[in-house]
N, C-alpha and C positions, 0 to 999 in steps of 0.2 A: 504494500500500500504506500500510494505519497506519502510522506511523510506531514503534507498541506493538510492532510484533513487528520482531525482528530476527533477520536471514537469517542463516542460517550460515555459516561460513568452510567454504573447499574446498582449502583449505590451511592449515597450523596456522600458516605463515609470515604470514601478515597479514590483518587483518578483513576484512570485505566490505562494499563499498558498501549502503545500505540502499534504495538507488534503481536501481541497476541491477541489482546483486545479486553483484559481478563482488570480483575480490581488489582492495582500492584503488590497488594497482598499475597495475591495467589497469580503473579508472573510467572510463567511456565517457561520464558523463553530460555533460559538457563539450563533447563532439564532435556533438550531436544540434540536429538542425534540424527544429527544432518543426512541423508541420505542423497543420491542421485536416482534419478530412476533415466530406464532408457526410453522410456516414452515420456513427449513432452504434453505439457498439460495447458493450454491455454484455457485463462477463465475472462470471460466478456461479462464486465460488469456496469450496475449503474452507479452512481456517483451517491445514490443513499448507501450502497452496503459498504463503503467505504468508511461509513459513520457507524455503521450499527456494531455495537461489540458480537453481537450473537452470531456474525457473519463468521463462514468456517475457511471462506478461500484464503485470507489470511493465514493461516493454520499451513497450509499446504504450499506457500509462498515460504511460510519459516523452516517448515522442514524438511522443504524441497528445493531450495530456492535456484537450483542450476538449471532444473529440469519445469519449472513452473512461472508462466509469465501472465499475470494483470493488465486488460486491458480497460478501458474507459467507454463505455459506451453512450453516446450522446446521441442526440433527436438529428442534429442536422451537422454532424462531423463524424466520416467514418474512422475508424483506427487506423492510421495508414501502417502503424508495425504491425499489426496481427493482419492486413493486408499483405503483405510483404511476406509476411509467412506462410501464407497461404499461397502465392505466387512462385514461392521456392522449392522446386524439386525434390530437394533431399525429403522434403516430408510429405506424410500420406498424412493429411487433415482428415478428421471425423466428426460429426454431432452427434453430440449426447443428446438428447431431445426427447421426452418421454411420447410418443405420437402411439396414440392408436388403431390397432390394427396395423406396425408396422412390421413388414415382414422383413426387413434388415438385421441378418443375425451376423455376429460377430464372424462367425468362422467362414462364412461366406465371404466378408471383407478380406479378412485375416490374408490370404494368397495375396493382394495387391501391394502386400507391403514389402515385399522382397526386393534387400537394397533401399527401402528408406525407413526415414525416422517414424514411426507413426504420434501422430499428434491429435489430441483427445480435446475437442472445445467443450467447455460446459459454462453457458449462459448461469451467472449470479444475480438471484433475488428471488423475490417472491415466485409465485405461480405464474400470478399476472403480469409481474411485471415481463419474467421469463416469456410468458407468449406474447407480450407485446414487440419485444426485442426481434423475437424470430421472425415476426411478420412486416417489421420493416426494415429489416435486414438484407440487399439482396445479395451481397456477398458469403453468404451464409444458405442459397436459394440450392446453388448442386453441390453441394456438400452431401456425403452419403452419409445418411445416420444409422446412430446405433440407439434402439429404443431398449433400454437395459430393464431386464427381467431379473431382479437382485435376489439373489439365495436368503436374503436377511429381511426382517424387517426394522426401517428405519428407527432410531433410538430419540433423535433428535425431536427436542421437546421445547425449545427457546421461543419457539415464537406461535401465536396462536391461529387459525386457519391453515398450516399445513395439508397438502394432498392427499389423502391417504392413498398408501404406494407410491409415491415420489418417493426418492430420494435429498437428502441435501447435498451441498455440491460437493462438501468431502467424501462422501458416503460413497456419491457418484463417482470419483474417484478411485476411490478404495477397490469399489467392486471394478469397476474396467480393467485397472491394473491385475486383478484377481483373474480375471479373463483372460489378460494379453499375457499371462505367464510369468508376473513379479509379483507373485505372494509373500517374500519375503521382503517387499517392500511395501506392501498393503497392509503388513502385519504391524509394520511401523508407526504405520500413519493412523493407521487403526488404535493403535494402544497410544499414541498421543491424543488423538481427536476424543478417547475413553476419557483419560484428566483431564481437557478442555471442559469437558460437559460437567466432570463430577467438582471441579474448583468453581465454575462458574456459578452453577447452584449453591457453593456454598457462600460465592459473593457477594450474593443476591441480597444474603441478611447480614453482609462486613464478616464473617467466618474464615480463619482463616485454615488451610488446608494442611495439617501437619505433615504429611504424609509423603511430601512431595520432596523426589529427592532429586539435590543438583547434581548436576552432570559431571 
């Protein structure tokens, strides 16, 4: 994230990390084991989850950050880097995109990747906001998606109206990665995105999280 916008408090009892997004009570960033992953992650976001702590692509910027790039999405300015990356070769771009009745199954993709990076976009925010993005998006228009059928169900409980069976955008993550054959790097992200959730609830009431140990 810019470091221009800064995340709200979720408690008036103390700021919020600007990197993980959590009460500085309960900053994780300290506890995070950097990882690389071979698939790159682009997340297309709008300029509120920049602000919201509850947002998780944050999350997966910190403890991905080689392999994970933030993009900006606005009404009348396209991203020209995640344009650019899209226009480059080396990667085989995909949409995370939960659509119905979509019959785009990963392993059918999976063959076209030979000899490039593949690269995994997942639009950040709401539901709504999420389908609004898609539909004025056209650089995003043949892009093949992947409508992900997750073996789990979503844990994520931070914000109220959630989809049932959506995922959120770490989650989404998590499971792709799980898909494209880096379990041991979903297991990472997975057991960080675990103390995300459980320090955040606890900073909800200024609690602070014993448990948590530095790197």
């Amino acid at each position: 994230m810019n470091s221009i916008y800064k995340v709200k408090q979720i408690t008036s009892l103390y700021n919020s990390c600007n990197q993980c997004g959590l009460p500085v009570i309960n900053c994780i960033c300290s506890t995070v084991a950097r990882i690389k992953t071979n698939s790159k992650i682009w997340i297309l976001s709008t300029e509120k989850e920049f602000y919201r702590p509850s947002n998780t692509a944050r999350l997966l910027k910190l403890i991905n950050p080689d392999s994970t790039e933030l993009f900006l999405w606005e009404r009348t300015k396209v991203p020209e880097k995640l344009i650019a990356n899209l226009n480059n070769d080396i990667y085989e771009p995909f949409l995370l995109f939960p659509i119905e009745n979509n019959e785009t199954k990963f392993n059918k993709v999976e063959s076209k990747m030979a000899g490039k990076i593949p690269a995994f976009i997942i639009i950040d925010g709401t539901w709504k906001e999420a389908r609004k993005i898609f539909r004025k998006s056209s650089y995003l228009e043949n892009l093949p998606i992947i409508s992900l059928k997750p073996s789990f169900k979503s844990i994520y409980d931070l914000r109220r109206g959630s989809q049932e069976g959506n995922l959120c955008t770490i989650e989404a993550a998590i499971d792709v990665l799980r898909i494209s054959g880096e379990d041991k790097y979903s297991q990472v992200i997975n057991d960080f995105y675990n103390l995300f959730l459980k320090s955040y609830k606890a900073g909800l009431s200024g609690h602070k999280i014993i448990s948590i140990n530095k790197k």
